[in-house]
N, C-alpha and C positions, 0 to 999 in steps of 0.2 A: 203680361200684367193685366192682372182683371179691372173688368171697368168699375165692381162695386167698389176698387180699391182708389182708382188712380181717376175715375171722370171717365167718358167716350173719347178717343181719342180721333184726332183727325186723320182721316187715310190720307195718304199721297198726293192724289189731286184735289186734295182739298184745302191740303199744305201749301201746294204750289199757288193758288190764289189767295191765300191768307198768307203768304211769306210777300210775295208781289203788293204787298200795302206799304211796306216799307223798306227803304233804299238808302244806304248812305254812302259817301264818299270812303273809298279804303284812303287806313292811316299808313303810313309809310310803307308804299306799295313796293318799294324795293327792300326790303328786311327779308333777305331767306327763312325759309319755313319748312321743315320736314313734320307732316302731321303725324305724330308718332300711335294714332288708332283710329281705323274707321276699319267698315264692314262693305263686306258686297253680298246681297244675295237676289234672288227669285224667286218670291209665294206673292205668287198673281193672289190679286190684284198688285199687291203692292213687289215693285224692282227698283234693285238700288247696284246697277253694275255698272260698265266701265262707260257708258255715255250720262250718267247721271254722276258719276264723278268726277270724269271731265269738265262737265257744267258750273261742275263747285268750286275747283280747285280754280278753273279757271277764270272764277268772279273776280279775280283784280287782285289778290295777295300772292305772295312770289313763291309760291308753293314747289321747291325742287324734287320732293320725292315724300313717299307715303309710306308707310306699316300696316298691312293688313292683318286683323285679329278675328282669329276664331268667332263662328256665331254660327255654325253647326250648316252650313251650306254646301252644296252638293254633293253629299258624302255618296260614295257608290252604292247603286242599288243591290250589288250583290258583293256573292265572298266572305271570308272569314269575319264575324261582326265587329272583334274590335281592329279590323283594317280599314271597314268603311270610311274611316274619319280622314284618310288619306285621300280621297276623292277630292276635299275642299281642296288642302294645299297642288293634286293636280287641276284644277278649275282655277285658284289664283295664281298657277305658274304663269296657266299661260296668258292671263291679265296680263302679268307681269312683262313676260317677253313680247308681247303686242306692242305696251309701251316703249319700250328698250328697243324697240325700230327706229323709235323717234318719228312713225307715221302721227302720231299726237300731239306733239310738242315736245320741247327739252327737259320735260318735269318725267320722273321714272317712277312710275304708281307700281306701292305692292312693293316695292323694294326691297322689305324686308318681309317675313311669313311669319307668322304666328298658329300655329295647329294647335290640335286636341287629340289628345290619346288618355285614356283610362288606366292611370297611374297606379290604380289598385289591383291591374295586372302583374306587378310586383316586377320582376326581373324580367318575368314574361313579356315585358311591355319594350323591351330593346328591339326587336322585330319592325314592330309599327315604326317608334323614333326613326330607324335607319330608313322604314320606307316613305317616310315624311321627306329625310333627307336628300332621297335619292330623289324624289317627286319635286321636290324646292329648288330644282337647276342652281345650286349654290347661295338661295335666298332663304331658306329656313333656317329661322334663328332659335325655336323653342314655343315651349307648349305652355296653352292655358285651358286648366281644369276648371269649372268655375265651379266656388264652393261657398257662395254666396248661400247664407241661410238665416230668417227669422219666426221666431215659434210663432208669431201669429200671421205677419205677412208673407211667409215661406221663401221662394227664390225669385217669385214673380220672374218666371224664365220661362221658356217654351221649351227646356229641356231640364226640367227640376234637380237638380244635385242632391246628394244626401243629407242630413245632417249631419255635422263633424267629420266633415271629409278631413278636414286639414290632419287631426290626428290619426286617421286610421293608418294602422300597423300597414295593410297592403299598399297604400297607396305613400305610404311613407317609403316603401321599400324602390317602391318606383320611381318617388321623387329622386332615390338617391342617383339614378341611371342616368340624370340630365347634364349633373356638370361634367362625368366622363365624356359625352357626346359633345361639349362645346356649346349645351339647350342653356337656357333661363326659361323662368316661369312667370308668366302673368299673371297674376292674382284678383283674381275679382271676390270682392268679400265686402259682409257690410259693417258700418263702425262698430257694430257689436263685435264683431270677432278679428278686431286687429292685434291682441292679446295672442291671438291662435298663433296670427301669423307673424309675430314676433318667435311666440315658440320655436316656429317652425325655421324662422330664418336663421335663431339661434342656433336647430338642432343641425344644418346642412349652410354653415356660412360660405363654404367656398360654391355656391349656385345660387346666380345672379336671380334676383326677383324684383319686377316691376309691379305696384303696388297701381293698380287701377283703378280712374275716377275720383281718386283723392280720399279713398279709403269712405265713399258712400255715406255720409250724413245722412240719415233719411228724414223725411219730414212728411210723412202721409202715415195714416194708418194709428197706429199707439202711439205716433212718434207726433203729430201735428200737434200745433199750440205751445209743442215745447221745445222752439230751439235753443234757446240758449243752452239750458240740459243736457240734449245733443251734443252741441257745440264744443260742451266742457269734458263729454265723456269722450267725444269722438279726439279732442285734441290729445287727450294722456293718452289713449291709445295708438296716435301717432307718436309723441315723442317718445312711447316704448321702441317702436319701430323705427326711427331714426338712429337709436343707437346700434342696430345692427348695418355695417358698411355695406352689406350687399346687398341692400332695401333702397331703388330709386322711386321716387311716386309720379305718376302722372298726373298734368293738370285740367282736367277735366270732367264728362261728365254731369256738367252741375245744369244742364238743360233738360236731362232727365225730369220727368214727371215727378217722380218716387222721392225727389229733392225737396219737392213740396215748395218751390218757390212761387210757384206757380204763374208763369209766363205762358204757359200754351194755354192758359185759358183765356188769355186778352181776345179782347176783340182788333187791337191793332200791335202786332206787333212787337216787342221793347227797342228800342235803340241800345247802342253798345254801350254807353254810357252809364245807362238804366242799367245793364246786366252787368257792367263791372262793381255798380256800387253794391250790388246786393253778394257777389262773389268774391269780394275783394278778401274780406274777412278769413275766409278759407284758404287765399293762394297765399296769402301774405303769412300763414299760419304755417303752409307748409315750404315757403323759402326759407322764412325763421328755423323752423327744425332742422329742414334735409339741406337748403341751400342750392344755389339754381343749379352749380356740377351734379347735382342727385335728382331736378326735378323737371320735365320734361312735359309742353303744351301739348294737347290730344284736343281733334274735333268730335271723336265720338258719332260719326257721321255714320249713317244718315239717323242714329238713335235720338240724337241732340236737336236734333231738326224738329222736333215736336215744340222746340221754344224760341229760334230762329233759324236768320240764312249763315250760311256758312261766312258771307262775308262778313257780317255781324258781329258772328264769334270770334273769327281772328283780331277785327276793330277793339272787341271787349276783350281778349287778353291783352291787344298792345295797350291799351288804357291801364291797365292794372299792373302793366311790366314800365311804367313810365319813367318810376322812381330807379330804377336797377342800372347800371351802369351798362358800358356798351361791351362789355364781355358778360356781365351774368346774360343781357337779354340775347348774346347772340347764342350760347346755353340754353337758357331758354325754348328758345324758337328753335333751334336746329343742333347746336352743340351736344348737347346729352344726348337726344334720341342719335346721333350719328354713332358716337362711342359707345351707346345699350344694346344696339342693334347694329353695331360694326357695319356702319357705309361709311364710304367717302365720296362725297361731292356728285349725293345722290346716286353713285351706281353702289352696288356690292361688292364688298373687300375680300380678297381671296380667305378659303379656308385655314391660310395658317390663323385668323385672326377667331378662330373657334375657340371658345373657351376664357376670352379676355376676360380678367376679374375687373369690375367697376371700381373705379378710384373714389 
């Protein structure tokens, strides 16, 4: 994200003394929590891996197990080019079985795998998947292309997608290779093209798609001054997607710059309070559509961390989940991400559970 778009943003350690202003009690620190998206990588200066995750997870919310997603890290520096992207998921396997020693504590990070392969390989692209597979020690659940795109803000990515990926003929062809394999798709897109991925959910229902970030309201750029606008385009866009059954959303996200709330530009902090009033609108938006069996809490970590701490986050969803009963919120918090991404009770469920269609 460019800075003429989004402000300077803060690096890493400059995060960590501007997050350290503000401190609050966790709200029901015994509620299980599987955080169904965060990231790991290394571009010195800035590192977001397995002791900076432990940090978070372990600020005081009962975090049993994690989802690591795609965000183009350690891919091999050599070999066939579209095999590289299988370096991440061998780089988060072995996250993975580090914690699964249990030298870290009882919470199982990385539990589930999320990769990237270029689906506009077409059939070609079965290769790669298998070698994700075989690299994911039984933790690779499926791939995220990200096809996020706007004509004037673009992808604001550090790996730009095309335009209309969602439709192309090649990459349609290789979406179809996922539900054979047992894959679901990630979906990262912005509310302009929820339309696409309704298409798309229509044209391939039986392959599970998780809809990330909350299907991206943006609020910077053409979009600032107008959210309600947003609001209303971005909502019909969701409830075209909700009537496809193999479309779950995630809740998060919304700490993102590009949201345009604009929290990382405080000089202290917001409290959880603060961040659930202003996101409330959005979560409540998308239980009403998809309903908690379909919609699943994400810290977006360490992306999110540009508008607070992680303990924070979890405090501002449990606020916003107060109203929900004590089976949607344990849905919520852990129920959906366990059956989207096939664990149980934090460890990984055997392969015959490849393939499971979302209820």
């Amino acid at each position: 994200m460019s800075d003429r778009i989004a402000g300077k943003l803060r690096s890493m350690s400059e995060l960590d003394i501007w997050l350290a202003q503000w401190r609050e009690e966790v709200i029901e620190p015994s509620l299980p929590i599987i955080d169904a998206h965060h990231h790991l990588w290394d571009r010195p200066p800035e590192t977001y891996q397995l002791p900076e995750l432990l940090a978070d997870i372990g600020s005081g919310h009962d975090v049993r197990a994690t989802v690591f997603v795609q965000c183009n890290a350690m891919y091999r520096a050599d070999g066939p080019e579209e095999m590289r992207c299988v370096g991440e998921t061998e780089y988060v396997n072995g996250i993975a079985a580090a914690s699964a020693s249990g030298i870290y504590g009882p919470q199982r990070l990385c539990a589930a795998i999320v990769g990237h392969a270029d689906l506009r390989l077409g059939a070609a692209v079965i290769p790669v998947l298998q070698a994700h597979l075989r690299a994911g020690g039984g933790r690779f659940r499926g791939i995220r292309q990200q096809a996020q795109h706007d004509p004037v803000l673009g992808a604001m990515s550090r790996v730009p997608p095309p335009p209309g990926l969602l439709h192309d003929s090649g990459f349609r062809r290789g979406f179809a290779e996922l539900a054979p394999l047992g894959l679901s798709f990630d979906a990262w897109v912005y509310f302009t093209q929820l339309p696409d991925l309704a298409d798309l959910a229509r044209a391939f229902a039986q392959t599970d798609i998780i809809l990330n970030h909350l299907g991206a309201p943006l609020g910077i750029g053409p979009y600032a001054g107008r959210r309600d606008e947003v609001f209303r385009q971005w909502a019909d866009g969701l409830q075209q997607l909700a009537r496809c059954r193999n479309v779950v959303v995630k809740l998060g996200g919304l700490g993102m710059p590009s949201y345009g709330f604009g929290f990382h530009e405080r000089a202290v902090p917001a409290s959880s309070l603060e961040l659930a009033a202003a996101w409330r609108p959005y979560v409540e938006t998308c239980l009403d559509l998809f309903g908690p069996d379909r919609c699943l809490f994400e810290s977006n970590f360490p992306v999110d961390r540009q508008s607070c701490a992680y303990r924070t986050l979890w405090n501002a969803f449990k606020h916003m989940a107060a109203g929900c009963t004590t089976a949607e919120r344990t849905a919520l918090f852990s129920g959906t991400a366990a059956r989207v991404y096939r664990l149980g009770n934090g460890q990984v469920t055997g392969p015959e559970k490849q393939g499971a269609a979302l209820g």
